[in-house]
N, C-alpha and C positions, 0 to 999 in steps of 0.2 A: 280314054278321055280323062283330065283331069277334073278332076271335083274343084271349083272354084266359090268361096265362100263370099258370097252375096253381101256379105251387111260387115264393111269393114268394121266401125268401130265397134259391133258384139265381138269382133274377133280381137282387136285390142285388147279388150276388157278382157277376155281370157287368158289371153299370154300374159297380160300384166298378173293378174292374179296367180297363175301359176309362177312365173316369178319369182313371187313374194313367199308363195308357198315352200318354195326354193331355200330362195332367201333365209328363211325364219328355220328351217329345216336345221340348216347347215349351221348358225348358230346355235341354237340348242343342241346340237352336236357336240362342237367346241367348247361349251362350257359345262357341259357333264365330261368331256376329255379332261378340261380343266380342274373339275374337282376332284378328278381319280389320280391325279398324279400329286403323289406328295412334295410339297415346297421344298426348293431345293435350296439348301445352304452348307455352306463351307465349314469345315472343322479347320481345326488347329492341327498340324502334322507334328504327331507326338515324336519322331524319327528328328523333325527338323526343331523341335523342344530342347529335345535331348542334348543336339549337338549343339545350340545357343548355349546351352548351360554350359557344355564342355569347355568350349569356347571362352565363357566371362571366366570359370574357374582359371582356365591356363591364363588369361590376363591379371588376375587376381594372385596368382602363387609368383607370377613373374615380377609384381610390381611390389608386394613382401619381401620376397627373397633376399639377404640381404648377404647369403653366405652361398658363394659360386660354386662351394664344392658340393651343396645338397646336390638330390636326385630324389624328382618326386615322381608320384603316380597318383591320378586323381581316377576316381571311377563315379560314374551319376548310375545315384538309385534308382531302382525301379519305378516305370510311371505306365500304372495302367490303356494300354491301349484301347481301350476300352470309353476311356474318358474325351467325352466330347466338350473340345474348347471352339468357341467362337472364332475362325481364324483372325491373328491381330494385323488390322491396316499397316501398323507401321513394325519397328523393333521392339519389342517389349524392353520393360524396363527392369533390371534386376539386379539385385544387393544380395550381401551376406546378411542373415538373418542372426542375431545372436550377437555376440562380444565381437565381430566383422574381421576375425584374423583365418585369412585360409589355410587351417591348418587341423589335422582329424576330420571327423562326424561332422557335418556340417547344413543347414539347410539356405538351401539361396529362394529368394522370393522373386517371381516373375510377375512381372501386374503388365495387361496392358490395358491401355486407356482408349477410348472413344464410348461409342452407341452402345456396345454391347463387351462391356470393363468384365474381364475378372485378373482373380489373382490366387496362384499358382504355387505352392510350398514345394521344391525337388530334395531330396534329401542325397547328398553327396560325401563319398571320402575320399582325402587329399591325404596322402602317407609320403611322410619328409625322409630320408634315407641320407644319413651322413655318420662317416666314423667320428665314435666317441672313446672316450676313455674306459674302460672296464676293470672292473678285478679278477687278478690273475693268480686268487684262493680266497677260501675265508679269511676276513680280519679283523679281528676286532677290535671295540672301543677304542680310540687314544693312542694307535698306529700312526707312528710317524713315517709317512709316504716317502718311496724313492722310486726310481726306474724297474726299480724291482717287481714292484705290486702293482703295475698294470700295463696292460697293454690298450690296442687301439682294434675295433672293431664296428664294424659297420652296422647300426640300427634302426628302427621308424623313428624318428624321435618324438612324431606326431602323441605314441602312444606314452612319453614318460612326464611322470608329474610333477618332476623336477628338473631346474635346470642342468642338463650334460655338461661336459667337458671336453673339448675337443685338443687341449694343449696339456700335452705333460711339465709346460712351466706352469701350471696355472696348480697343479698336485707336488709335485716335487716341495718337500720343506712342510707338508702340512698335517695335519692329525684330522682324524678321523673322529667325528661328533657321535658316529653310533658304529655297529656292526656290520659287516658286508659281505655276503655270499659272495664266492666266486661265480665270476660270470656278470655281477650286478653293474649297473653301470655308476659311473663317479659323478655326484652332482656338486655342486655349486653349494647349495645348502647341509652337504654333508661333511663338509671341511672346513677347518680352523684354522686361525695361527697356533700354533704350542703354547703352552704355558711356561713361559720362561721363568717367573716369580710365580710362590705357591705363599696360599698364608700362612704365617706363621716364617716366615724364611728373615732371618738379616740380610738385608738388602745397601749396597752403598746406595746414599741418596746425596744427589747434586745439586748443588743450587747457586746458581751463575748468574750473573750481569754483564753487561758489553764488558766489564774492566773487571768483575772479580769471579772467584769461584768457588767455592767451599764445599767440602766433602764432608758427610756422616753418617754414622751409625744409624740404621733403620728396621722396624720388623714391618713385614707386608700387612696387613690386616686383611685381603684379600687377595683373591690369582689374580693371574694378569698376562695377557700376549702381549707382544711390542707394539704400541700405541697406544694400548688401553690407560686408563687417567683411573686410579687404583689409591687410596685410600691408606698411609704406612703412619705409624709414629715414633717422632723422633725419640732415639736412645739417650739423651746429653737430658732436654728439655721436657719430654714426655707429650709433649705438642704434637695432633694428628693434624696431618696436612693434606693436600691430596698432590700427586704426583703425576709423572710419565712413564710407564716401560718402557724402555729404550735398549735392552739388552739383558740377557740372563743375570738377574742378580745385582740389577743399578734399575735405579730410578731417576725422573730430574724433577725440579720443578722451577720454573722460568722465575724468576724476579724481577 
């Protein structure tokens, strides 16, 4: 026999409340699940950092580069994996940090923007590798250069503090401002024209017009390479004037 329950709506009123009992149960469930799980959020992938950077440097050394015969090698410093970045919505944004030429020690700035901005220092090096000029022994002071006293070899150039030399016309014919180990490389700032007038020297001095020309007697009062504007007076008159080097031992001066 089944038990049939007499009084519908007391038996309503049960199952609805159990129900609810249910009901209220299974929430409070959910939301202590809720609070034990910690909020989930997205970092920045320090892997996919790295290679953004690699990325803007090789656009940066390509868009520099100005001499098709370099060969560089860029490497990105260490960056803590460790470090939780916000992941960025969009591309970040990033620059040379510094005097902006990609070349050595370098730091690039990453910033990105929205809700949750930061910005990001990587520190990178970019090593520029092209043959330069070198010395081929010690030489010193006032060494007037030929094919002799250098050869070409292959360098960082990232790392010199002077400007190189990649043309043995740019050395040939020229003197040497200081001394130079063998092996050093030939800059730019290390070379002169010769001194062709010395002070104290009798120098012809020229002095020309469209229709005339006239030649005389002169002592330098200082040195002088070709095109330097030098300081002589004249032997006849005793008149100091200033002139042109124009060649070992002449001077001009325009009229």
């Amino acid at each position: 026999m089944r038990a049939v329950n007499s009084n519908p709506r007391k038996a309503n009123s049960r199952s609805t409340g159990l129900f609810c009992m249910l009901l209220t149960g299974a929430w409070m469930t959910a939301a202590v699940e809720a609070q034990e799980l910690p909020p989930q959020q997205e970092y920045q992938s320090i892997a996919n950092l790295e290679s953004l950077v690699l990325s803007y440097l090789q656009e940066e050394v390509s868009r520099q580069q100005f001499r098709p015969a370099q060969r560089t090698e860029i490497e990105v410093g260490y960056i803590d994996p460790r470090l939780r970045l916000p992941s960025c919505p969009a591309q970040p944004d990033m620059s040379l940090n510094g005097n902006g030429k990609a070349l050595g020690k370098v730091q690039v700035r990453v910033q990105c923007a929205g809700d949750r901005a930061w910005t990001k220092y990587v520190p990178a090096e970019i090593k520029v590798f092209e043959a330069v000029l070198v010395a081929n022994h010690n030489m010193n002071r006032g060494t007037l250069l030929d094919a002799s006293h250098f050869s070409v070899q292959e360098m960082d150039i990232s790392q010199l503090r002077r400007t190189p030399l990649f043309d043995g016309e740019e050395a040939i014919g020229k003197e040497l401002k200081y001394s130079l180990t063998a092996g050093s490389p030939l800059s730019l700032e290390a070379l002169q024209l010769p001194k062709v007038v010395q002070r104290g020297d009798m120098v012809q001095l020229v002095a020309e017009t469209e229709t005339l020309q006239v030649r005389q007697q002169a002592e330098a009062l200082e040195d002088g390479e070709v095109g330097k504007v030098i300081d002589v007076r004249n032997s006849s008159s005793r008149l100091v004037v200033q002139a042109v080097v124009v060649a070992a031992g002449k001077v001009k001066i325009q009229l």
